[in-house]
C-alpha positions as CSV (number, residue, x, y, z in Angstrom):
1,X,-28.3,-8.2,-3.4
2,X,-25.5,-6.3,-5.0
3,X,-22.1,-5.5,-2.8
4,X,-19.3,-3.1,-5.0
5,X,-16.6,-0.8,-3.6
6,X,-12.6,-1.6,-4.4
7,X,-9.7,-3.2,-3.1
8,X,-6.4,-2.4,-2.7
9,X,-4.2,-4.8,-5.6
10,X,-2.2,-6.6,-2.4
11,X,-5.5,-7.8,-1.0
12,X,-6.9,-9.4,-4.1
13,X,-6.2,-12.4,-2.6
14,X,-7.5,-12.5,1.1
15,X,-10.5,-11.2,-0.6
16,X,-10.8,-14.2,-2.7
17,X,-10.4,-16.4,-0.1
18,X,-12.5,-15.2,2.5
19,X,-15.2,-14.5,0.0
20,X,-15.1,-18.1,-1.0
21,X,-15.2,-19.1,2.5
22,X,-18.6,-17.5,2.6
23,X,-19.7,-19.1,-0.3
24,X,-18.4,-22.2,1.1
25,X,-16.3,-22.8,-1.7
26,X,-13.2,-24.7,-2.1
27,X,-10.6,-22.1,-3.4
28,X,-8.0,-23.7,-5.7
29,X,-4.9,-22.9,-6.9
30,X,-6.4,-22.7,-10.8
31,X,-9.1,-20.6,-9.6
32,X,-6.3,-17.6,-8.5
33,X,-4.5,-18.2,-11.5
34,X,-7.4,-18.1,-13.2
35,X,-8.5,-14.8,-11.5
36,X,-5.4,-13.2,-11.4
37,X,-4.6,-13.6,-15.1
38,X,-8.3,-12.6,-16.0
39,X,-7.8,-9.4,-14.2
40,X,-5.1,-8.6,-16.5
41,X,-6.4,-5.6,-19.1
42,X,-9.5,-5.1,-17.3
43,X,-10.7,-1.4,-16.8
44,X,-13.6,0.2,-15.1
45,X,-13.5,3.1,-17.4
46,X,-13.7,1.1,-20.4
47,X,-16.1,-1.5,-18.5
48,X,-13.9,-4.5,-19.4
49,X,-14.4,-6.4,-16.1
50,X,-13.3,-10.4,-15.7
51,X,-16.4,-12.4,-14.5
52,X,-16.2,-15.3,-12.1
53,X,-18.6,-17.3,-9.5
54,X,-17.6,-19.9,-6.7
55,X,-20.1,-22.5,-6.5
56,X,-20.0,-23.3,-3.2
57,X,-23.6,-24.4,-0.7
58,X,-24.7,-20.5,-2.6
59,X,-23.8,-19.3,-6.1
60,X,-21.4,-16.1,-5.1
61,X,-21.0,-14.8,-9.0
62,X,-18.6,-11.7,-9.2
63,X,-16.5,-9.2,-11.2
64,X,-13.3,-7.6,-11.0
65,X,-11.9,-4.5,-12.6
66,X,-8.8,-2.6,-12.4
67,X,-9.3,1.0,-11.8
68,X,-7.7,3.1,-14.6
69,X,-6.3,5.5,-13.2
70,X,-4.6,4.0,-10.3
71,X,-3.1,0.5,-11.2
72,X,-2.9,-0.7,-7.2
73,X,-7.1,-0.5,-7.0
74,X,-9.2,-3.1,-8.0
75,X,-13.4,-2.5,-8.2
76,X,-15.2,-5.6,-7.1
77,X,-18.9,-6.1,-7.9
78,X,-20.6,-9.2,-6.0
79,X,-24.3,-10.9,-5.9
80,X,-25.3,-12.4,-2.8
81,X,-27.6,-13.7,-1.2
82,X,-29.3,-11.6,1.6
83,X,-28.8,-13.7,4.3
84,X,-24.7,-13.7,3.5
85,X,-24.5,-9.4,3.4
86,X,-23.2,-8.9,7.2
87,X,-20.7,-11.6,6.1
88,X,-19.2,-9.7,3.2
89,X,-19.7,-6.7,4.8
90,X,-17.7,-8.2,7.7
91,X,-15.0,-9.1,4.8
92,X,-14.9,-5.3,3.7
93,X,-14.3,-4.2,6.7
94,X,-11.8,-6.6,7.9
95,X,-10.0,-5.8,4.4
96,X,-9.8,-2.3,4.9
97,X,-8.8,-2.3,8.5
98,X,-5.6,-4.9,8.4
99,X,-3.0,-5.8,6.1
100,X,-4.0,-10.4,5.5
101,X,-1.7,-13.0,4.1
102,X,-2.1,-16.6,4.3
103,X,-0.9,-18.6,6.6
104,X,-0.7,-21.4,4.6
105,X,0.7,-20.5,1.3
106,X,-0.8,-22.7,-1.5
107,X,-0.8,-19.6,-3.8
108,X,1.4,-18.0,-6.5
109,X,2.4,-14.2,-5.7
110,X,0.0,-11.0,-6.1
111,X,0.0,-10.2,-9.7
């Protein structure tokens, strides 16, 4: 099953986190690095999206985009499994309802 819709640039990273969560995946510093640099130049206009997966009990592959014409959006596209869509759609809701930050900062800033 596909999941898309956008995030707001600020919660890039709760959404990273609670996504791997779901995929029982063991986020890492390198990964946001990874992520957050890779998201650099991307454009949904242009299709130039960064590509990712946590591999985690399931295989959560995704892909990010900044949204041209407003810098602070991000588009997110995400293949899950069936039995995990009230989970992320749990996550989408939760992310557009409250402002998250870790508690537990083992993270660089927002880019």
């Amino acid at each position: 099953m596909t999941k898309s819709g956008w995030i707001f640039e600020e919660d890039l990273l709760p959404f990273l986190i609670i996504l791997s969560e779901i995929a029982t995946y063991d986020l890492q510093p390198y990964d946001w690095d990874a992520i957050s640099f890779g998201v650099i130049g991307t454009s949904d206009q242009d299709e130039k999206w960064f590509a990712y997966e946590f591999y985690g009990e399931v295989t959560v592959p995704f892909k990010l985009a900044r949204n041209t014409e407003d810098a602070y959006m991000i588009f997110y596209v995400i293949i899950i499994p069936n039995e995990l869509e009230k989970s992320v759609d749990l996550m989408m809701h939760v992310l557009s309802e409250f402002k998250l930050e870790p508690k537990h900062l083992k993270f660089g800033k927002n880019i």
